[in-house]
NUVO-294032 format. One record per residue (C-alpha): residue in three letters; x, y, z. Coordinates in nm, 4 decimals. Each point is the difference from the previous one (the first is absolute). Layout:
// residues N
<rec><papa>ALA</papa><c1>X</c1><c2>Y</c2><c3>Z</c3></rec>
...
This chain:
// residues 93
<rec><papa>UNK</papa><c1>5.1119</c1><c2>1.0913</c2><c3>-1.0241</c3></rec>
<rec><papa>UNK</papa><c1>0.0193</c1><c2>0.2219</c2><c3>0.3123</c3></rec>
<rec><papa>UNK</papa><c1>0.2568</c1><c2>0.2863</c2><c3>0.0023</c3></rec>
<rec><papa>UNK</papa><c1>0.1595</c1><c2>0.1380</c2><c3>0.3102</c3></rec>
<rec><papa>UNK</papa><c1>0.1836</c1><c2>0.3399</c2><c3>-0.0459</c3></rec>
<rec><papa>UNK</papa><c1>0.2351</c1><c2>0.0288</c2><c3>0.3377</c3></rec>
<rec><papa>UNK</papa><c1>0.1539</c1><c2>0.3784</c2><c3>0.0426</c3></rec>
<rec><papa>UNK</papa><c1>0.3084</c1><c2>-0.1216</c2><c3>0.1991</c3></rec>
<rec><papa>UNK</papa><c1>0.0795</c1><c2>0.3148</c2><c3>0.2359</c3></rec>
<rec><papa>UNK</papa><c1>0.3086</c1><c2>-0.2330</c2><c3>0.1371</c3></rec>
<rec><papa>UNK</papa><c1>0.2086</c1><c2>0.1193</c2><c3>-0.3674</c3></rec>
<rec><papa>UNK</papa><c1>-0.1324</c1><c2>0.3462</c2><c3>0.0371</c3></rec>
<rec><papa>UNK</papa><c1>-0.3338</c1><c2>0.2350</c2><c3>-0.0232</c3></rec>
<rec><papa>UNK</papa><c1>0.0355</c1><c2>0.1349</c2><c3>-0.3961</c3></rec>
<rec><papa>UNK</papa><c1>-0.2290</c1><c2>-0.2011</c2><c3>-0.2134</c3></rec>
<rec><papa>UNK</papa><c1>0.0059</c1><c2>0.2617</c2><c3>-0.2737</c3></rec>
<rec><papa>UNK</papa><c1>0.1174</c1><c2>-0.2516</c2><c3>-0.2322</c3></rec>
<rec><papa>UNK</papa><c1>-0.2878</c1><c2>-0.2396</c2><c3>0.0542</c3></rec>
<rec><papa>UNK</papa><c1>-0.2525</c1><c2>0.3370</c2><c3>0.0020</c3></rec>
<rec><papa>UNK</papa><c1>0.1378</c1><c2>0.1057</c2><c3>-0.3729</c3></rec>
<rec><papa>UNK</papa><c1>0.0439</c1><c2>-0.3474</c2><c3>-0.1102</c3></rec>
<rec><papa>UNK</papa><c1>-0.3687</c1><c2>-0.0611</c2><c3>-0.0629</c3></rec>
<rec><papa>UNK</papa><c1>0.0809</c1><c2>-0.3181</c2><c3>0.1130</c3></rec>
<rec><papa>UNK</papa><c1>-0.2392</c1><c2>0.0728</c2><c3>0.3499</c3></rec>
<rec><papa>UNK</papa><c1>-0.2623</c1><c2>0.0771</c2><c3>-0.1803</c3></rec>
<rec><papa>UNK</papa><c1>0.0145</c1><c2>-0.2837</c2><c3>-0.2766</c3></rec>
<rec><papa>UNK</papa><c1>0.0238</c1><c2>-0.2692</c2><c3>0.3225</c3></rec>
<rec><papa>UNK</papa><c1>-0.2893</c1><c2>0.1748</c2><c3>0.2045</c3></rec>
<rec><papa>UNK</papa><c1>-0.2157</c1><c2>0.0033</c2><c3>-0.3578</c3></rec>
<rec><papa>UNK</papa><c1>0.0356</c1><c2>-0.4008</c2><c3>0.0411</c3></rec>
<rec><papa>UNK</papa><c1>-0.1160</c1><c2>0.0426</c2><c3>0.4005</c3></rec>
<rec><papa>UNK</papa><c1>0.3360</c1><c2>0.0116</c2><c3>0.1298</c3></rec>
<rec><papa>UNK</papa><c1>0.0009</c1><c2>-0.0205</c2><c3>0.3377</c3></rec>
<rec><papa>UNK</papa><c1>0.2797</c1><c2>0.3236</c2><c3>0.1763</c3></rec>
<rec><papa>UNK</papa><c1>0.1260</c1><c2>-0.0266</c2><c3>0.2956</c3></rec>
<rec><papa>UNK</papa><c1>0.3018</c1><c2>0.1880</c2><c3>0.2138</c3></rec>
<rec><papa>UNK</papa><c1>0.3151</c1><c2>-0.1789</c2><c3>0.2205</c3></rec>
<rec><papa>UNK</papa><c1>0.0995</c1><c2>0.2769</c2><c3>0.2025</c3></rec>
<rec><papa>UNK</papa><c1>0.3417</c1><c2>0.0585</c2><c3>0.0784</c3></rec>
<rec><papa>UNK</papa><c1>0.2090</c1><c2>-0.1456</c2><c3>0.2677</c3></rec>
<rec><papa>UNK</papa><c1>0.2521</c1><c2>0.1995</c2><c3>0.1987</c3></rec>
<rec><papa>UNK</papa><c1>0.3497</c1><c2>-0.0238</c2><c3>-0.2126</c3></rec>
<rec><papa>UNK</papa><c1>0.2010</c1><c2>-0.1201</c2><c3>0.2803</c3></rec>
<rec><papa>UNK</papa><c1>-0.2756</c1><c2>-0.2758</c2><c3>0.1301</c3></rec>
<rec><papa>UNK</papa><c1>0.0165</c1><c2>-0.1283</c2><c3>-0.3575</c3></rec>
<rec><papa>UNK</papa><c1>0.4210</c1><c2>-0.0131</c2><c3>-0.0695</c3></rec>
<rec><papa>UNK</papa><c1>-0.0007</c1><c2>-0.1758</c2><c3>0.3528</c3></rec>
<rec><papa>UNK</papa><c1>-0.2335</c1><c2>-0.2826</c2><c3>-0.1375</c3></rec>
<rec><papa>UNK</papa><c1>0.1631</c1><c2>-0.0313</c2><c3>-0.3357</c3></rec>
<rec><papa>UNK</papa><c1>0.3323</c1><c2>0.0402</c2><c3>0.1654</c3></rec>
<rec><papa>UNK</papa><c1>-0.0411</c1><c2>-0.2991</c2><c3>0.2411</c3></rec>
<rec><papa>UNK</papa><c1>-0.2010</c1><c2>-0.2166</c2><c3>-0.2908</c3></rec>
<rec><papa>UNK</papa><c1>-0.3083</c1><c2>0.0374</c2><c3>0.2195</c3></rec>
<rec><papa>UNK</papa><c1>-0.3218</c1><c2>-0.1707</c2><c3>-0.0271</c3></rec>
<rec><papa>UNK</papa><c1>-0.3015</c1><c2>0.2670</c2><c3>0.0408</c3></rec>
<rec><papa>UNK</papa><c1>-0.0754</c1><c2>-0.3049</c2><c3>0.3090</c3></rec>
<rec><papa>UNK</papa><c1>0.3451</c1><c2>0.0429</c2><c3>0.1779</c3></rec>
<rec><papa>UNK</papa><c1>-0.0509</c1><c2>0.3849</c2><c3>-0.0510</c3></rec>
<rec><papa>UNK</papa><c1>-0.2998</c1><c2>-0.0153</c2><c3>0.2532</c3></rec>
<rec><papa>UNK</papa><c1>0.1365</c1><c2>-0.2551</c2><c3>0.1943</c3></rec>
<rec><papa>UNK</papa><c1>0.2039</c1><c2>0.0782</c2><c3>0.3440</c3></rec>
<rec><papa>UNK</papa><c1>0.4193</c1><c2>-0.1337</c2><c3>-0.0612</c3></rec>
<rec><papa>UNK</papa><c1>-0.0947</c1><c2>-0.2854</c2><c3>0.2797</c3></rec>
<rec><papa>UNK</papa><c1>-0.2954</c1><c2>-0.1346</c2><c3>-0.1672</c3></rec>
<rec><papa>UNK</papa><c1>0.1973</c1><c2>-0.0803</c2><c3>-0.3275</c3></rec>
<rec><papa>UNK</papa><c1>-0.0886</c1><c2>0.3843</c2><c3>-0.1619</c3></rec>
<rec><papa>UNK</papa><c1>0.2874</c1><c2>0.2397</c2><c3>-0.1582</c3></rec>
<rec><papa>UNK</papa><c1>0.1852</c1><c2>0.2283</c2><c3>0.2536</c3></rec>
<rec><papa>UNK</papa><c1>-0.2493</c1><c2>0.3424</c2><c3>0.0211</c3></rec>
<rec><papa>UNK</papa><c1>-0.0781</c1><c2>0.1986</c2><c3>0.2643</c3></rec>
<rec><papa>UNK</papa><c1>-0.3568</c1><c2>-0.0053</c2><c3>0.1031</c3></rec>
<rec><papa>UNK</papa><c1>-0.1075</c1><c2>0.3103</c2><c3>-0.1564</c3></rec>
<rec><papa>UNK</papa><c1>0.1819</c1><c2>-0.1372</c2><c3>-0.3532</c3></rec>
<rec><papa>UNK</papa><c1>-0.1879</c1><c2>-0.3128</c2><c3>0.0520</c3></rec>
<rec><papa>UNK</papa><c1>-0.2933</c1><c2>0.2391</c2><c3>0.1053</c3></rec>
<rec><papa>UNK</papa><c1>0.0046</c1><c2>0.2286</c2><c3>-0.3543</c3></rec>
<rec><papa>UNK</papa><c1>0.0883</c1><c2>-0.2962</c2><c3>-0.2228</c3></rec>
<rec><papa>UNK</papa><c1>-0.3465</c1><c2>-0.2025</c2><c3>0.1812</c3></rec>
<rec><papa>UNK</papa><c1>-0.1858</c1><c2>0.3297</c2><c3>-0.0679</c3></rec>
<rec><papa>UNK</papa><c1>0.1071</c1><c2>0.0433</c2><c3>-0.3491</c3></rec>
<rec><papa>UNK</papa><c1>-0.0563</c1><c2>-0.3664</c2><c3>-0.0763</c3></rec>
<rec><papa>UNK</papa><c1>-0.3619</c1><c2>0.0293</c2><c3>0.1287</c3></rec>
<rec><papa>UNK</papa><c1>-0.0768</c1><c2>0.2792</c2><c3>-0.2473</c3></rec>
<rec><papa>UNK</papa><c1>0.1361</c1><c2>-0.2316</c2><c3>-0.2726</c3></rec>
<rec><papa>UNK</papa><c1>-0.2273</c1><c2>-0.2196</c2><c3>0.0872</c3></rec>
<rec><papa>UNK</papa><c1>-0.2696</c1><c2>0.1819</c2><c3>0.0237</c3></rec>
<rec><papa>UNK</papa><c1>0.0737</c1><c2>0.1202</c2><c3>-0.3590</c3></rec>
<rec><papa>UNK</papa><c1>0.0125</c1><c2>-0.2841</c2><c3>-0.1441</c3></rec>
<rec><papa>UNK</papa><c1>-0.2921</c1><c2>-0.1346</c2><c3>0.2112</c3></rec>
<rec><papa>UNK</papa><c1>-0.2096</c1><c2>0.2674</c2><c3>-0.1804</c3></rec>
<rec><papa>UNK</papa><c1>0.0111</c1><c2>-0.1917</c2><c3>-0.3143</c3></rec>
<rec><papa>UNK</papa><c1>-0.2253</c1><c2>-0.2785</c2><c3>0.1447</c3></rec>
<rec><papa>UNK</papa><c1>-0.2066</c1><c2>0.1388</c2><c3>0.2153</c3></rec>
């Protein structure tokens, strides 16, 4: 079974808990794979979750069928999403 430890930086940057837990160390003795989802500006992320966006109307412009964000919103989310993906791309490389 592969084991993927995400460090979610989107519900804050303390993982003291995990660090004391053990819990890291157990998972990473059984090749746990780690990896980090950085944290997306506060008011980018209400504004999706306010207007029950999909992350594919976030980077889409209002007249091609996307949420209503400006372009540097759409801009951040895109770049943010990118580095998600990138994470998570690490896994299989």
């Amino acid at each position: 079974m592969a084991y993927v430890i995400v460090r979610n930086h989107m519900r804050g940057d303390d993982f003291g808990i995990l660090e004391r837990s053990g819990l890291l160390e157990r998972a990473q003795a059984l090749n746990a794979r780690l990896i980090d989802l950085k944290r997306l500006r506060d008011a980018t992320m209400l504004k999706i979750d306010a207007h029950s966006s999909s992350f594919w109307a976030a980077t889409q412009p209002e007249a091609d069928g996307g949420a209503r964000f400006g372009l540097l919103e759409r801009q951040r989310f895109r770049t943010w999403l990118r580095a998600a993906h990138d994470a998570i791309g690490e896994l299989n490389p």
